[in-house]
N, C-alpha and C positions, 0 to 999 in steps of 0.2 A: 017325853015332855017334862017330868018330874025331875028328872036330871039336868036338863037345859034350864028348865026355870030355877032348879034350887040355888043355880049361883048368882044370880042377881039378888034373886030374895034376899040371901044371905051378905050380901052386901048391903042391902036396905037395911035389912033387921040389928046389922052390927050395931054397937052401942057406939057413940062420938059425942064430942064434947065441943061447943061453939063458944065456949069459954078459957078456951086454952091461951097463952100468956109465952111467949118468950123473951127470954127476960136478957139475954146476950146478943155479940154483936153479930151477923150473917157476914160470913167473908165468901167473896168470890173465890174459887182458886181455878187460874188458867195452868196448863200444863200444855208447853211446848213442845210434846209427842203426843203421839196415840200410843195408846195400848192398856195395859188394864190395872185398877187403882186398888191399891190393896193398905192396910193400916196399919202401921208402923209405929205402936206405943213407944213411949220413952221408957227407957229400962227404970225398973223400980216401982214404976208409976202404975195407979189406979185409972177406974175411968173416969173416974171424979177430980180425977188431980190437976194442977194449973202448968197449963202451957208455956212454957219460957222461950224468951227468943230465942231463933237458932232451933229450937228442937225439930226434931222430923217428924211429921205428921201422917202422912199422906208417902206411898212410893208407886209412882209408874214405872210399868216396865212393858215393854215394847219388844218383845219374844223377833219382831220381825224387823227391829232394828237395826242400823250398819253401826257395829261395833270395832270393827279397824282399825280406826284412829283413836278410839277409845282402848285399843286394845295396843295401836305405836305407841301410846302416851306411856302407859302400866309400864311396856316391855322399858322404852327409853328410861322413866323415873327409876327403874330396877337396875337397869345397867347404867345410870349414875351415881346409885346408893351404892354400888356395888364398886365405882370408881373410886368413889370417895378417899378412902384410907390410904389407896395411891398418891392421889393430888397432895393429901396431905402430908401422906411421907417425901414427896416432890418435894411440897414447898419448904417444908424445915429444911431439905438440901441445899434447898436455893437458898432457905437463908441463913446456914450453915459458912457454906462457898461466900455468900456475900463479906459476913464477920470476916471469915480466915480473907477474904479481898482484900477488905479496909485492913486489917491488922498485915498485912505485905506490903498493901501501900503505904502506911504508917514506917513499916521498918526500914523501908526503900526513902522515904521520901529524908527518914533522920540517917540513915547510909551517905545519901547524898549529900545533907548535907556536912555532916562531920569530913566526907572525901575533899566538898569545897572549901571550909573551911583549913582543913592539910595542906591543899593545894594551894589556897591565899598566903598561907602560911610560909608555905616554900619556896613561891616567887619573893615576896618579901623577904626572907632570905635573902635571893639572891639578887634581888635591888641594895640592900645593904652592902652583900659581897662586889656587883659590880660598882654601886658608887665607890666602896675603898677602893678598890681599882683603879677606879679613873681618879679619884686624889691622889694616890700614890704617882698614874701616870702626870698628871699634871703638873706634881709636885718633882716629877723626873724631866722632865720639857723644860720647867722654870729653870732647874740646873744646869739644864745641857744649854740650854740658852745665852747662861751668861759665863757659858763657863769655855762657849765656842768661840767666842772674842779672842778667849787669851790662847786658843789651838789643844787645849787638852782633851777636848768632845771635836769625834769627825764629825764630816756633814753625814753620813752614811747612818753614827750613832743619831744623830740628831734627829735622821729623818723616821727612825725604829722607833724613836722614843715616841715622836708626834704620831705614827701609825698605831702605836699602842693605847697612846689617848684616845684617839677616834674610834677607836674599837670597841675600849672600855664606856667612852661616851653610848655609843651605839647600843652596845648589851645592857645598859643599863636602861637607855629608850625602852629598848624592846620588852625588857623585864617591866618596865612602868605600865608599857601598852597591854602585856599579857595579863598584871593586876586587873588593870583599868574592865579588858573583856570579860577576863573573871567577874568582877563586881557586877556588870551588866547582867550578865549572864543570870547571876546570882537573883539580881531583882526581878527579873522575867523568870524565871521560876516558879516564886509563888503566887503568883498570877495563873499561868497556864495550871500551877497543881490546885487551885480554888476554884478554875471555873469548871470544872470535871464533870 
């Protein structure tokens, strides 16, 4: 009986104070697991010292918790820190390759065009050569012409001379038309190499 009653007594008899004062603020704290709370001081710190946002207070842990996707997440963030240095040596390739791109394309696109510019070059030539040409024929037709009245030019020469002008007329069309495509060409160019 002495043993069964002394612990009430001793609860009666303890000394308490109906004066007590709390002078901060009372926070809930919900914890969206079960399992058991343990106190987690901030490093450095007393038990007197001020709470800063962010610090950790309070840790639950949950011994009978499913950890798997807690534990895919670890594994995965591990084998992408672990990617990393790859990616990045990837990407400076990639944008290695892209430079040395642009600088091919740069050297293709002034290839081209110094070839089209040769090539403008060398028709024009040979519109100059074919119009002589065809002055010289023309200037050979006009003689044979008035020169077949008096019997000194056959009709045979005559008809050589007039074949020769049409010829040189012709080659000298054609050499016009080949400019002419060239220049086209030339304007459609930088169009299709701008809109890349």
């Amino acid at each position: 009986m002495a043993v069964f009653g002394w612990l009430p007594l001793k609860a009666v008899l303890q000394t308490s104070s109906v004066a007590a004062v709390v002078n901060a603020r009372i926070v809930t704290l919900r914890s969206p697991i079960d399992g058991t709370v343990s106190a987690k001081p901030p490093q450095g710190s007393t038990q007197l010292s001020v709470v800063h946002e962010g610090d950790a207070i309070l840790h639950v842990v949950n011994a009978r918790g499913d950890r798997v996707r807690l534990d895919d997440l670890r594994r995965q963030m591990s084998r992408m820190e672990n990617e990393r240095p790859s990616f990045a040596a990837k990407l400076a390739a990639a944008e290695t390759a892209q430079q040395d791109l642009a600088r091919q394309a740069a050297q293709f696109r002034d290839g081209r065009i110094l070839q089209l510019q040769a090539r403008i070059a060398e028709i024009q030539s040979a519109i100059e050569a074919a119009a002589a040409r065809r002055e010289k024929a023309v200037a050979a037709v006009e003689r044979a012409s008035s020169l077949i009245k008096s019997g000194s030019v056959s009709t045979v020469e005559m008809a050589r001379l007039t074949r020769e002008q049409a010829i040189a007329q012709q080659t000298e069309i054609g050499a016009r038309r080949r400019l002419d495509a060239l220049n086209s060409d030339d304007r459609e160019q930088p169009a299709t190499a701008d809109g890349r």
